[in-house]
FITOR-533297 format. One record per residue (C-alpha): x, y negated, z negated; residue in three letters. Coordinates in nm, 3 decimals. Layout:
# FITOR-533297
<u = X&v = Y&w = Z&code = ala>
...
# end
This chain:
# FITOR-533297
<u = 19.003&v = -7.625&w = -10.467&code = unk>
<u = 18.697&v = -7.651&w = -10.689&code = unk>
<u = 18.464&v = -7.843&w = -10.636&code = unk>
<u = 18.221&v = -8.083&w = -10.863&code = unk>
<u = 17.888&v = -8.036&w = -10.923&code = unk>
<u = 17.625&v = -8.329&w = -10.971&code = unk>
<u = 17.243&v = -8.345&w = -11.031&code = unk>
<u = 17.048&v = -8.599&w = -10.810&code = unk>
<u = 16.706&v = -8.496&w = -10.803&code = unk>
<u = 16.445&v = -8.394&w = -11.084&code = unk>
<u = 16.134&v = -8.247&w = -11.074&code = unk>
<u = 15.853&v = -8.067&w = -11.314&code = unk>
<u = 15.519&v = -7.990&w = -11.405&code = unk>
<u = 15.480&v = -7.881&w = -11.712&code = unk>
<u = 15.219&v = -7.877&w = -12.036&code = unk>
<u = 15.245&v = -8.253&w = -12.058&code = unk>
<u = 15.298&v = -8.399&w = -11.754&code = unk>
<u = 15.206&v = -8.347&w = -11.378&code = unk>
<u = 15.588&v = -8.475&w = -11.303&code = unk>
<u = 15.927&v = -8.593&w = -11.484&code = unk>
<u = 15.794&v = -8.914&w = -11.555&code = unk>
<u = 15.488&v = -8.807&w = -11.758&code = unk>
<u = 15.660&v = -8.528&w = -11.902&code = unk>
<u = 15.925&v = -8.765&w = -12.014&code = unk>
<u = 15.678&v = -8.935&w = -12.153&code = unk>
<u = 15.547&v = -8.702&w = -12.335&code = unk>
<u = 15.853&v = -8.606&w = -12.493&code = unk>
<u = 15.882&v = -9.017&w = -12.610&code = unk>
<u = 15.553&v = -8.996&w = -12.775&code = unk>
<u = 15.599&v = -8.649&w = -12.929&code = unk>
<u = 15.322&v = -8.493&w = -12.724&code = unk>
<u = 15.205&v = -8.103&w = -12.821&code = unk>
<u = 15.088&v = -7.998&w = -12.483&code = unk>
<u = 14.940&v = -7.682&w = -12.688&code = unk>
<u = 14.551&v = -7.588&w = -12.705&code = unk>
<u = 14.318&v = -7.357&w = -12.721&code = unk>
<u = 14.314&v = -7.141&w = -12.368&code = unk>
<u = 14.097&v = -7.241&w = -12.131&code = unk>
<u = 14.264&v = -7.023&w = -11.822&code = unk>
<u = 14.040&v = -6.671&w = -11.941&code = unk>
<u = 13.829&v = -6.615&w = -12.222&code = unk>
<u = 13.966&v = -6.500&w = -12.540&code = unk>
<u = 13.690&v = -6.360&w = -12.788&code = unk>
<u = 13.882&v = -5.993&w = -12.772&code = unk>
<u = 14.198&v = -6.164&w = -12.875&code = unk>
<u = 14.410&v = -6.268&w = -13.181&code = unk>
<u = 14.594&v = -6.550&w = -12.958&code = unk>
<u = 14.390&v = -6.808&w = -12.917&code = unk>
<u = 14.641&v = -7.107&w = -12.807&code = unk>
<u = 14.850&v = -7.170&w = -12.496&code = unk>
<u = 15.051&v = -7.454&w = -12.329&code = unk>
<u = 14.871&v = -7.481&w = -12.023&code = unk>
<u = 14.938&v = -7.708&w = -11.706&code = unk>
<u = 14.622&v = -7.972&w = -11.799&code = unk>
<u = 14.318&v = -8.026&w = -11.537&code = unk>
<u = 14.525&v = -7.876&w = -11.273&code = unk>
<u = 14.345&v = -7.831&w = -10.928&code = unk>
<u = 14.550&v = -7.645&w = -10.657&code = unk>
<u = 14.361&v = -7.853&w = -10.413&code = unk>
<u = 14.506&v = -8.207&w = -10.492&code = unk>
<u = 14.827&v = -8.023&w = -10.374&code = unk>
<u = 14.760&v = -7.772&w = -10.128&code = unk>
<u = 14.527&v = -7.660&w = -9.853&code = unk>
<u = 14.290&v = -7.434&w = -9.941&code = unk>
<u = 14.426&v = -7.149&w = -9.738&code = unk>
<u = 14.809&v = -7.215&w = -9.901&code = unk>
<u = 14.584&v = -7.276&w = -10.226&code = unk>
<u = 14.478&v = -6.918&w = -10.178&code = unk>
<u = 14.745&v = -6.725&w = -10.063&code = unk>
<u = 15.010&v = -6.882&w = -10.348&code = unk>
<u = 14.987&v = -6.752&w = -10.712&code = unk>
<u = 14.987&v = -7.002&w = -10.973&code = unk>
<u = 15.383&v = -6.951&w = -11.033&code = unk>
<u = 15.440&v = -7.036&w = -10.649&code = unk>
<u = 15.252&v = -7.349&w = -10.643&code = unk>
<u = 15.445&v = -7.490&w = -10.944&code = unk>
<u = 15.739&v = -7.386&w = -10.808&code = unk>
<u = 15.672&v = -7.594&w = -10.447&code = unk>
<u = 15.522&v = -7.904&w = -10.675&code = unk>
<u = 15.854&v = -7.943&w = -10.910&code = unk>
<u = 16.082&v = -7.876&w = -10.558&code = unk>
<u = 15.877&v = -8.166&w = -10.317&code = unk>
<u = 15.889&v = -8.391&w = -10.654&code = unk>
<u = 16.263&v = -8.264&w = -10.669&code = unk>
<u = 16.373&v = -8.271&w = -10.299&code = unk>
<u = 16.151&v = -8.607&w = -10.266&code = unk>
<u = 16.365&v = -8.785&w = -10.578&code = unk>
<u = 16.720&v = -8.648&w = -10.404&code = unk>
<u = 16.662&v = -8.780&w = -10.099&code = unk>
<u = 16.765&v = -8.480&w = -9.891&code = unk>
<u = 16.670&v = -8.500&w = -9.513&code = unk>
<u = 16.749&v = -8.349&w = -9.211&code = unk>
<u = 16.953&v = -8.667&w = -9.138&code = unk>
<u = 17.180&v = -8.645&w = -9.381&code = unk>
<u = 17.218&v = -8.275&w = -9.481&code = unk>
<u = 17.268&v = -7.948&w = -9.244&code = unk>
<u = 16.956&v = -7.771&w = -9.383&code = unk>
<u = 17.199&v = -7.432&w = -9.320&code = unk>
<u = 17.385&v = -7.501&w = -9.617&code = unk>
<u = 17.153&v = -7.590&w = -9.872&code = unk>
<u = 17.039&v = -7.285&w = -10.100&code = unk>
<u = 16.738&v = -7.200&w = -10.333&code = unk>
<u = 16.818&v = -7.024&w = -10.643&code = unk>
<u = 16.473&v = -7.035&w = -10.819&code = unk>
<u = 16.339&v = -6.769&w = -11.050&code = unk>
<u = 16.049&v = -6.652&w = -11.222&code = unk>
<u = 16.078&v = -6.427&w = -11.513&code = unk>
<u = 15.803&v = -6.207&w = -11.455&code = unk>
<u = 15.654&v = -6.338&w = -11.111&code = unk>
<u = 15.269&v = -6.312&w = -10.955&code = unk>
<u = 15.110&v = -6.188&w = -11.276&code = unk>
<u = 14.810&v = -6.303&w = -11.263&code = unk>
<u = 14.784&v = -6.226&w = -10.940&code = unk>
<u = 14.875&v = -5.868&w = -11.001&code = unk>
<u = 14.601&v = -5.866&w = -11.284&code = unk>
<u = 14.340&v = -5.988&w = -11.066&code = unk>
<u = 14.412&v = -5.715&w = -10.767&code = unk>
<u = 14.425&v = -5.454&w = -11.016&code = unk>
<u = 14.068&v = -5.456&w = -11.095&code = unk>
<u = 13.984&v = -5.536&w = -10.764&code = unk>
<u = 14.133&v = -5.186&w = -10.730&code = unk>
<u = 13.991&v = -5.059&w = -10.977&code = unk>
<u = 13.635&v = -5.166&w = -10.931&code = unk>
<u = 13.628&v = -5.150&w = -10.566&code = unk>
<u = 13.851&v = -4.981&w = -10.427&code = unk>
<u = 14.219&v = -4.994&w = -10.274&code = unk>
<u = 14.107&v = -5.050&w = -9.922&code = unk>
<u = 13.978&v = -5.386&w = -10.098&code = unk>
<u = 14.312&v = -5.483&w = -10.234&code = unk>
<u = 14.403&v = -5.771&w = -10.072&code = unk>
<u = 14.738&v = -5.770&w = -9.832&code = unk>
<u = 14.874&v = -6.128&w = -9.931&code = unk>
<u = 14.908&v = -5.911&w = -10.259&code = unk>
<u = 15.271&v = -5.774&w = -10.257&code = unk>
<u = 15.362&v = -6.142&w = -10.105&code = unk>
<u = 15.181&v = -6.289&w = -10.368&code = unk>
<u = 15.277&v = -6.132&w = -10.664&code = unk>
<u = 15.711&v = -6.046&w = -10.641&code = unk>
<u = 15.928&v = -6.231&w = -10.813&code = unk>
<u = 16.135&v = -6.374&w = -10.558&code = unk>
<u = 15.827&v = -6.562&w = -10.360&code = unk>
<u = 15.862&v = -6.907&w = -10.503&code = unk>
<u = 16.165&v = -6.889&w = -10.397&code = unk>
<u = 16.100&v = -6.809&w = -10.021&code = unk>
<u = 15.818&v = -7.009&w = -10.054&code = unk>
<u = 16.020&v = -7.363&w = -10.111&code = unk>
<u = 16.249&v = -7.246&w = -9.811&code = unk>
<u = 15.947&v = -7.212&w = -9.570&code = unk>
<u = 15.861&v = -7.539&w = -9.713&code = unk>
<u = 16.149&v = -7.706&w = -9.648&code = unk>
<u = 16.306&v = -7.547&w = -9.367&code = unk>
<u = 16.611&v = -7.473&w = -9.625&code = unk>
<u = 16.820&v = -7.197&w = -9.457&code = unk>
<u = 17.153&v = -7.111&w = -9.702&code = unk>
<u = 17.160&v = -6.848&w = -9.949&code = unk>
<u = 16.802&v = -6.768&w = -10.143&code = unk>
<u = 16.829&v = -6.574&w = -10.469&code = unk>
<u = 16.587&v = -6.501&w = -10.747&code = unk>
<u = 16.770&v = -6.428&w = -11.106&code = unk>
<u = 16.544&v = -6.295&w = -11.353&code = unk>
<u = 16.690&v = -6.209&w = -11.656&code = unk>
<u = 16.385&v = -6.287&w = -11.895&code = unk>
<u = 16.396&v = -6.636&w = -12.027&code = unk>
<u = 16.726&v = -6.682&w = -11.941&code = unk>
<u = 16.642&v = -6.665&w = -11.543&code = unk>
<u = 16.613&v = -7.007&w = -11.443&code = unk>
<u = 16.940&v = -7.115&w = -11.704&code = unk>
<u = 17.131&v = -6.830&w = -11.504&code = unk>
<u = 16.991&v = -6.969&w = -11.132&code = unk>
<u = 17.106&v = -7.359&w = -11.248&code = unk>
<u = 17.419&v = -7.177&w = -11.341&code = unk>
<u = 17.490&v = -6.951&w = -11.068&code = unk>
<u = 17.399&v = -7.232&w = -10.850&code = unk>
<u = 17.677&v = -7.458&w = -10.984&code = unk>
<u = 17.940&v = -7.214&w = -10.953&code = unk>
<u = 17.839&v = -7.154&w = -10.554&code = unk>
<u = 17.848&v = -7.486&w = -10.470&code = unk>
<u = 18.205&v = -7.567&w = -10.703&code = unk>
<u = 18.368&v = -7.270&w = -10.510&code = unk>
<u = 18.199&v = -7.390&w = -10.140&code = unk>
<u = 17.959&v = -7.225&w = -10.043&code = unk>
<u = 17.667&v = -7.451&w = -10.032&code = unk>
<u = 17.662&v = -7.845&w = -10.039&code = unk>
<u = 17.331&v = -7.838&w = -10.213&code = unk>
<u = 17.100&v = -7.607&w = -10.394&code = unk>
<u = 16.732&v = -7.640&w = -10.540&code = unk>
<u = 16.786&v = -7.456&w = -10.876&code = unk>
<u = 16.548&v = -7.373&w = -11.153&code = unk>
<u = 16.261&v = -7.162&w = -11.224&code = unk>
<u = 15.875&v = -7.170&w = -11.228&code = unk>
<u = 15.613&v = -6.970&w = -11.459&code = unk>
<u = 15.247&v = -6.906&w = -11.460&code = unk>
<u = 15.178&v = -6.573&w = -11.716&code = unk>
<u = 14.867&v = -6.757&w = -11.921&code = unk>
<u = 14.624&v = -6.457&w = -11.792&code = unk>
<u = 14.453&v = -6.160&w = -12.054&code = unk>
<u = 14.727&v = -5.900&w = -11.951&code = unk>
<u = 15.050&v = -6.141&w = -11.979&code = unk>
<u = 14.922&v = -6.286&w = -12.341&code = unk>
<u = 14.797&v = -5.902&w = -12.478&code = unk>
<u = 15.138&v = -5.780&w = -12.378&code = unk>
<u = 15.310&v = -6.031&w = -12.584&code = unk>
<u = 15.056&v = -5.999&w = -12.883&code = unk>
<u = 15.109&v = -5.639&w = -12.896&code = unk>
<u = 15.428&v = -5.674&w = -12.936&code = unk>
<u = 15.380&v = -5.936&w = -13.207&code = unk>
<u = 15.578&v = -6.214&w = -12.999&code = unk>
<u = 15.302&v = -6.454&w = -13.020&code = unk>
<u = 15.169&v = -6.735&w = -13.263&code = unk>
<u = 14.806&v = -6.611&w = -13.340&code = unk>
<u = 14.659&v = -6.913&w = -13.559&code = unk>
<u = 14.432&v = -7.198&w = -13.442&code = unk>
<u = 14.617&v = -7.508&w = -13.553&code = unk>
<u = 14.808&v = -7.602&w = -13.242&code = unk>
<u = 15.034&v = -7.827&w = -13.482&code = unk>
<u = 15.169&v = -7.568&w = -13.703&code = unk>
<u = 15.167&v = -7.342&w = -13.373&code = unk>
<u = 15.550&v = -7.367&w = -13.214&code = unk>
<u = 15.707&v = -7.490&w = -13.444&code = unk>
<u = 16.098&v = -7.405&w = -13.390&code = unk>
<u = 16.327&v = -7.403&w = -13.691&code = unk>
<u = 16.027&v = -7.447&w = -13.949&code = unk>
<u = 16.016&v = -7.121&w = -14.223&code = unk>
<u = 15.685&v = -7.090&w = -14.168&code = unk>
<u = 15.737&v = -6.976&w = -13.805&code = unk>
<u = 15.580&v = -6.702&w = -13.683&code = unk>
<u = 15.577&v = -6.615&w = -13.309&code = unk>
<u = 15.621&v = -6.796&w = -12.984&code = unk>
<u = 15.331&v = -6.968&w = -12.769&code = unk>
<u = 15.329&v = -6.936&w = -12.404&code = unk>
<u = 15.372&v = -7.184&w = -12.162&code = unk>
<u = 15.340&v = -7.250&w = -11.836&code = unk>
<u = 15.474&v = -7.464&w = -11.550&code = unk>
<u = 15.835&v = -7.531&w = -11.346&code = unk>
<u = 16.136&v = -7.734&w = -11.341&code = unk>
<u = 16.356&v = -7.806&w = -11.090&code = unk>
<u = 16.708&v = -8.007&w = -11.053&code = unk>
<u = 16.882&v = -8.036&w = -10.692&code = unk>
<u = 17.268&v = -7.954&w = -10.750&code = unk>
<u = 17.450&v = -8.092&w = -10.497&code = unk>
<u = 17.870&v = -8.127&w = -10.440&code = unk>
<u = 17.954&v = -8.468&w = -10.536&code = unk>
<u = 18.150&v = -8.600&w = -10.192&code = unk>
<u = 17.837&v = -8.468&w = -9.985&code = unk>
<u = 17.619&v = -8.695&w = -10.274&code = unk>
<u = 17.868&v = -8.994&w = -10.203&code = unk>
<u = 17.845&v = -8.940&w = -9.804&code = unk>
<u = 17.474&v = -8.989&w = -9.798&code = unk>
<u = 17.456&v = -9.245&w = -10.101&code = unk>
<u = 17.221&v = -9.030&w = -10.334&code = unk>
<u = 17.154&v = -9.135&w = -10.688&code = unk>
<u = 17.372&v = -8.923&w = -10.904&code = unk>
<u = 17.210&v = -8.823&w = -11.230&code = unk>
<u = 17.455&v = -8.641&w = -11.388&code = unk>
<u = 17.729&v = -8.342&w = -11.355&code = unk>
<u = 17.721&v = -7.992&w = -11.435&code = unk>
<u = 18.044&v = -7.887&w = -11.570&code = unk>
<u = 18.029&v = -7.561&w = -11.758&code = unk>
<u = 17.849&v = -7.218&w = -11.754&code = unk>
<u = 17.854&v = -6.901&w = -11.960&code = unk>
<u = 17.700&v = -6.615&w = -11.975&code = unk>
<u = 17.724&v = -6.303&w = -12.184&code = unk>
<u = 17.468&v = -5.986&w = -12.279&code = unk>
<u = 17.385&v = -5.881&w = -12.622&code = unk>
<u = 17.377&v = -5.483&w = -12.545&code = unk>
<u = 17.192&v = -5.444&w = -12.842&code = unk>
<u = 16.814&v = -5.403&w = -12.838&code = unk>
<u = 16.545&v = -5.404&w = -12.562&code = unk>
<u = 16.317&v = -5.731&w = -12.714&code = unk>
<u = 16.544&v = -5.859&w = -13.040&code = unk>
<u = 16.855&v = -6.059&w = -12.987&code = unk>
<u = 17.170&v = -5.941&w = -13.168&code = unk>
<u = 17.159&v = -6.087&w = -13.549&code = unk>
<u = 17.539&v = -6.143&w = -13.530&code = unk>
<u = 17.474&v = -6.393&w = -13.242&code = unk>
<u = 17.791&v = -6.287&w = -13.117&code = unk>
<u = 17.765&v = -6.293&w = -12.768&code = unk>
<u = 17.518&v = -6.627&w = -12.756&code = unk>
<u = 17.805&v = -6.762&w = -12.939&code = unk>
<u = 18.052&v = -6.590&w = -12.672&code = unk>
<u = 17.830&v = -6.762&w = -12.384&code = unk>
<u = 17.872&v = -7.110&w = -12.516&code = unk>
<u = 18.258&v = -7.066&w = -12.552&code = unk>
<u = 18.264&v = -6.926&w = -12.201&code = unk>
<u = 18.026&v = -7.256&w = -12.082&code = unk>
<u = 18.261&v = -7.497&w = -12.290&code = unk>
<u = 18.595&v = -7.353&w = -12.194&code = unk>
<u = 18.445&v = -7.353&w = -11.797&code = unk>
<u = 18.380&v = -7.694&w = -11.899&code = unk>
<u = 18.736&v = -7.794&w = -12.011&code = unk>
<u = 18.573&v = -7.996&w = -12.306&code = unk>
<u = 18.619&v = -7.910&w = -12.653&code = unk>
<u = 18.305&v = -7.776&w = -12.919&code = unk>
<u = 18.300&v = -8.162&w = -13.102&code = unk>
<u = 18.248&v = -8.338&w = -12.744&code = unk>
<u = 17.918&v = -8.215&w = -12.701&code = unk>
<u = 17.637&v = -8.456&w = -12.852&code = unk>
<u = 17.311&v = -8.268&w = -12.814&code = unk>
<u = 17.216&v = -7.910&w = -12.769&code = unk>
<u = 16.878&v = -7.798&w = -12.590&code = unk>
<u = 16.826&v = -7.511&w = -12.805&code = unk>
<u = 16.639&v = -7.172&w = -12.710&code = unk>
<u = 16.441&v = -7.237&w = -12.988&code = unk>
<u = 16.146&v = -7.025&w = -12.964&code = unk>
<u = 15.921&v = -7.054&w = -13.304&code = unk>
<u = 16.025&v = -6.658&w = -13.331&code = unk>
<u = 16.218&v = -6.624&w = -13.668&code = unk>
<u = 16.452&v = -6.381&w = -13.511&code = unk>
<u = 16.558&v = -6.630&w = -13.238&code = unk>
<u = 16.607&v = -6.931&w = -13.425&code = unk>
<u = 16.783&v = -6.795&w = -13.678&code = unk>
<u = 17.008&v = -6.617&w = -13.439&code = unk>
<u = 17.048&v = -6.928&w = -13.217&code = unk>
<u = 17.147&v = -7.090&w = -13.512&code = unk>
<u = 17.406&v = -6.858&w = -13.634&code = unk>
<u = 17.557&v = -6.831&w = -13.267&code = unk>
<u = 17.583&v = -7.193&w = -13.252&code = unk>
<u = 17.787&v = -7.209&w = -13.609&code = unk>
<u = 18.028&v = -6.958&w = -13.431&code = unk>
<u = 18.070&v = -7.135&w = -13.081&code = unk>
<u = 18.106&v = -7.478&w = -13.221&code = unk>
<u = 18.269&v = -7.422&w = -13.564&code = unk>
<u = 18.253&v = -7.762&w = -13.790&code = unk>
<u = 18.110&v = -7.914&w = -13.483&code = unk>
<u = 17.792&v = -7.748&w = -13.525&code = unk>
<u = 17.766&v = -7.940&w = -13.835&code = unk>
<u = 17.749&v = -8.341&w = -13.641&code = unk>
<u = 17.531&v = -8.190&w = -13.318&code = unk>
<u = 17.217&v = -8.263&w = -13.252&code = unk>
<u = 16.990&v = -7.995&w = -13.175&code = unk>
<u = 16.621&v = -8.005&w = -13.107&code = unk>
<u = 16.385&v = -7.723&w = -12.929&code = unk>
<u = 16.140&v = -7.894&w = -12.703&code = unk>
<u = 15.890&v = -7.573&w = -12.732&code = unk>
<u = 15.726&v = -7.737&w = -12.986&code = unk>
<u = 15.602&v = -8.010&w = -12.708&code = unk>
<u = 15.584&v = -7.760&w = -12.393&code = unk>
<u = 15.530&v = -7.404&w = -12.575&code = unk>
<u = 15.748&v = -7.129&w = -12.404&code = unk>
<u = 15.776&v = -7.112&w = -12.043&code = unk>
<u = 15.956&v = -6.799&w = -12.015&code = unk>
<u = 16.182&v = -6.749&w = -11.729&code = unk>
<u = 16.114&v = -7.140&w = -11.622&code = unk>
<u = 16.205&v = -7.229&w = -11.982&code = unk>
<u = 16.550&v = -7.288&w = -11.869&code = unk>
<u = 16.486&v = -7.546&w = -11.565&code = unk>
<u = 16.271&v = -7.764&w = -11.736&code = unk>
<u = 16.483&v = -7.788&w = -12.032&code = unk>
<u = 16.778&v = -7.882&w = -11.755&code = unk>
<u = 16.575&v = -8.121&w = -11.626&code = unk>
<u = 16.480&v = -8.260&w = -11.984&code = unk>
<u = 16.894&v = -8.289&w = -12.062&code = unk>
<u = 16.947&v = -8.506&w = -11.752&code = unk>
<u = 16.714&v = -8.765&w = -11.905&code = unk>
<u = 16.831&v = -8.760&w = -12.243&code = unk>
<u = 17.149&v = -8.845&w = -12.108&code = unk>
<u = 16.954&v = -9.083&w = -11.901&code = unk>
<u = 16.792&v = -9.244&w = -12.166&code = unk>
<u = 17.044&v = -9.217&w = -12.441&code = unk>
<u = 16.781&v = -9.055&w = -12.617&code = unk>
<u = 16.741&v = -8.690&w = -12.815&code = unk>
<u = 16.446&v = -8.513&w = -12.803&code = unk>
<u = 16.284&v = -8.407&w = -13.123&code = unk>
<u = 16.140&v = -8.092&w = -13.262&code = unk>
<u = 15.836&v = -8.192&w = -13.343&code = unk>
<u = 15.533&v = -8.034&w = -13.581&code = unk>
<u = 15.830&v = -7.992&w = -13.802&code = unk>
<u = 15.789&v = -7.937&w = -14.197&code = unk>
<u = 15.925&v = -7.649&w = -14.380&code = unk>
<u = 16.328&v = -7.638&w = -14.398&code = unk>
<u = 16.426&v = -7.329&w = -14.364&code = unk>
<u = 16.780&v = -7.244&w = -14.485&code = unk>
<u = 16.868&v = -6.962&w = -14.228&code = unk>
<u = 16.833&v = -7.293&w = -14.014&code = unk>
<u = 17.043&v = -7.558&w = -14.177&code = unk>
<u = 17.169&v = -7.735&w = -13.859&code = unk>
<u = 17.079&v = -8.091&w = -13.737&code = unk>
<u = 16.755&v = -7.999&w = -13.568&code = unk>
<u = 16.647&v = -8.394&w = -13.498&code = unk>
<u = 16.286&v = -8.343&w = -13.660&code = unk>
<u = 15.996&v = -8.501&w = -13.584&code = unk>
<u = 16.089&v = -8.788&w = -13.368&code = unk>
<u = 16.317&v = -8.906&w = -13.093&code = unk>
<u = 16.648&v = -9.015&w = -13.161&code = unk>
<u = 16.831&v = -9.265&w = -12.980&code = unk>
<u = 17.182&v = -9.220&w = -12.974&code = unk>
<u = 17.479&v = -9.187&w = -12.772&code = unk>
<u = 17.466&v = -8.897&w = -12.536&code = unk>
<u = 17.722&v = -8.845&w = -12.324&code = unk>
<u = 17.749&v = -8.416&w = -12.259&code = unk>
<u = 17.461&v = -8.183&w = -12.364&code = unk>
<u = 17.418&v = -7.838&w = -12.370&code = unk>
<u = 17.139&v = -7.640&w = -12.292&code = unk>
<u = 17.076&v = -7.214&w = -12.411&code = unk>
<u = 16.878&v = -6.998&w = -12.314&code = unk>
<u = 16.819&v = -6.694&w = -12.441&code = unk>
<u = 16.593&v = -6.382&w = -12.268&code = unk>
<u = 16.477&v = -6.014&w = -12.352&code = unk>
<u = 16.703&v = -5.750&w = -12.259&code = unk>
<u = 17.010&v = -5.914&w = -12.425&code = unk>
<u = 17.077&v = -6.189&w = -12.156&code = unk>
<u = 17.205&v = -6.505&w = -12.282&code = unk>
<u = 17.277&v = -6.825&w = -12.037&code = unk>
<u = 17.432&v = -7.168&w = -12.086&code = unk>
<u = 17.467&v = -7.508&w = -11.906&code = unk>
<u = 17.656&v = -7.782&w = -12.000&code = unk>
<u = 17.594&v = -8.147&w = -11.814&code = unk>
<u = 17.739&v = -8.443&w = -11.849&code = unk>
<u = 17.725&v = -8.805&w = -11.787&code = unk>
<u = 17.870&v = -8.912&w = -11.463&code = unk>
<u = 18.169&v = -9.075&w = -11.404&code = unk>
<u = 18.347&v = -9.146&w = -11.096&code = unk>
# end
C-alpha cells in the first residue's frame, strides 16, 4: 500500500537570508541577493558578480575545529538541516532515529576545498596536503555530515545529477518513504562553488553573466539574457509519512505527490531544443501525481538567465501542460538567489511550500525585455497573491538530467 508523503520542516540559507524566514522575506520584497564577489579577487576575470551567502562567519555556527575541517558546502548543508530538523520537531522521543534517511546532494561537492589543497600541492608539496582533504572535498560529505550530526541512521544517499541533484534527492526521497522504507528523510541539497576555479570553469564555457549591473544580471525569461550567475547556499525540507506526522503531532506543511524524471541523451552541457523529455518528466511527475496539467497553479521554473534553458523550459512546459501552460503561473526565483547549482532544487522546494503557505507567487524579478521564445505567464516583477493550491517545481542539470516535484496543499 503506498504511502503519503508530507513536508513538515523547512530550512535554508541562501543569498538573501540566513534562514526561511529572511529568505522568505526576501522573496516578498523582491530582493537581488547578487553583487560583486567578495569570496576571491577577480581582476583576471570577465565575471565579476555572484550570489553569495552575505557576512557569513563559520564561527557563529560552528567550533572552530568543525569550522575547519567542513568545506563551505558542508556547513550550509548542517545550517539548513538543524534549521530543518529544529522546525519538524523530530526527536529521539518520538522517531526511531534507524529509520530516518538523508538524501542530500551537492552537485559538484568540496570545490573550494579541492582548489585550495591543490596549490598547497603544488607550492609545497604533497606531504603538505592536508588529510581532512578527501573527507572534505567528496560529494557525498554533507550528507554524512548531517547524520553524524544527528545521530540519523537509515539509508544516506548523495544524487548528483548537475542541477537537478537536490530535485532528484527530494524526489527519490518521496518515493522511499511512499513505498516504506523510511518514516522520515532530510532531503535537499547544499552548494558552495563561488571560488576562481568553479567561476573560470563556467566562464570558459560561456555559462556565465559577465556584466556589472547586478539588476540586468539573472534575469530569467528577459531577451536580453545572457548567461547564468552563480549562487551559493542550501535548502532543506524533512519528508516524512503522514500517519508517523499525525502520531507525533508535527505541523504538516504540505504533501509531495508526484515525481518525474527523464534524460535528454542529447548533448554534454545544452539541453535538448525539442524539450521533449523535460516535457516527458513533468507528465511522468503529474501522472505519479494523479492530477491533471490545468490543476497545477504555479510552476518553480529552472529558469536559469541562459537563453538555451529558458527557452527550452518554456517549450517543454507548452508540451507537458498543453492549453494549461497558457493560465500557469511561472516565475524563476534565480533572479533573487542567482543559481545554486545542484542545491538549486531544495531551496526552490522549500520556496514552493511557502507559496502555498502564503497564497503567494513568487516573481521574476529585474524583468524587462519580452522575449517571444518565452511567451508564458512568467509573474514579472512582483509577487502575486493568488490561490495556490499544487505547484510544481523543475529542475533541469548538465548531462541531460531533468527532475520534477509536484506539492500540494494538505488536506486530511
Amino acid at each position: 500500500m503506498e504511502k503519503r508523503v508530507v513536508i513538515t520542516g523547512l530550512g535554508a540559507i541562501t543569498p538573501i537570508g540566513k534562514n526561511v524566514a529572511e529568505t522568505w522575506e526576501g522573496i516578498e520584497n523582491k530582493t537581488c541577493g547578487i553583487d560583486k564577489i567578495s569570496l576571491f579577487d577577480t581582476s583576471n576575470f570577465k565575471t565579476t558578480l555572484a550570489a553569495e551567502v552575505k557576512n557569513y562567519n563559520p564561527l557563529d555556527y560552528f567550533e572552530p575545529k568543525q569550522a575547519k575541517r567542513f568545506d563551505r558546502s558542508s556547513q550550509f548543508a548542517i545550517i539548513s538541516a538543524r534549521e530543518a530538523v529544529k522546525d519538524s520537531g523530530i526527536a529521539k522521543e518520538n522517531t526511531d532515529y534507524d529509520r530516518v534517511g538523508i538524501f542530500v546532494s551537492s552537485g559538484i561537492g568540496g570545490l573550494s576545498t579541492i582548489q585550495e589543497q591543490c596549490e598547497i600541492n603544488y607550492i609545497k608539496g604533497n606531504n603538505r596536503v592536508s588529510p581532512m582533504f578527501i573527507p572534505m572535498a567528496i560529494a557525498n560529505m554533507p550528507a554524512g555530515n548531517i547524520a553524524i550530526e544527528f545521530g540519523f541512521k537509515g539509508e544516506s544517499v548523495s544524487i548528483v545529477t548537475a542541477c537537478a541533484s537536490s530535485t532528484h534527492a527530494i524526489g527519490e526521497a518521496y518515493k522511499t518513504i511512499k513505498y516504506g522504507y523510511e518514516d522520515v528523510i532530510i532531503a535537499g541539497g547544499t552548494e558552495a562553488s563561488i571560488c576562481p576555479i568553479g567561476i573560470a570553469g563556467f566562464e570558459n564555457m560561456k555559462a556565465l553573466h559577465t556584466g556589472n549591473d547586478k539588476t540586468r544580471a539573472s534575469i530569467p525569461f528577459d531577451k536580453e539574457r545572457s548567461g547564468f550567475v552563480m549562487g551559493e547556499g542550501s535548502g532543506m525540507v524533512i519528508l516524512e509519512e503522514l500517519e508517523h506526522a499525525k502520531a507525533r503531532g508535527a505541523k504538516i506543511y504540505a504533501e509531495i505527490i508526484g515525481f518525474g524524471s527523464t534524460t535528454d541523451a542529447y548533448h554534454i552541457t545544452s539541453p535538448d531544443p525539442e524539450g521533449n523529455a523535460g516535457a516527458k518528466a513533468m507528465i511522468r511527475a503529474i501522472e505519479d501525481a494523479k492530477i491533471k496539467p490545468e490543476n497545477i497553479d504555479y510552476i518553480n521554473a529552472h529558469g536559469t538567465s541562459t537563453h538555451l534553458n529558458d527557452s527550452t523550459e518554456t517549450l517543454a512546459i507548452k508540451k507537458a501542460l498543453g492549453d494549461a501552460s497558457k493560465k500557469v503561473m511561472i516565475s524563476s526565483t534565480k533572479g533573487n538567489i542567482g543559481h545554486l547549482l545542484g542545491a538549486a532544487g531544495g531551496v526552490e522546494a522549500v520556496l514552493s511550500v511557502k507559496a502555498i503557505e502564503n497564497q503567494l507567487a513568487p516573481a521574476t524579478i529585474n524583468y524587462r525585455e519580452k522575449d517571444e521564445e518565452c511567451d508564458l505567464d512568467i509573474i514579472p516583477n512582483g509577487p502575486r497573491k493568488s490561490k495556490i493550491n499544487i505547484v510544481m517545481s523543475n529542475s533541469l542539470g548538465f548531462g541531460g538530467h531533468n527532475a520534477c516535484i509536484i506539492i500540494k496543499k494538505f488536506e486530511n
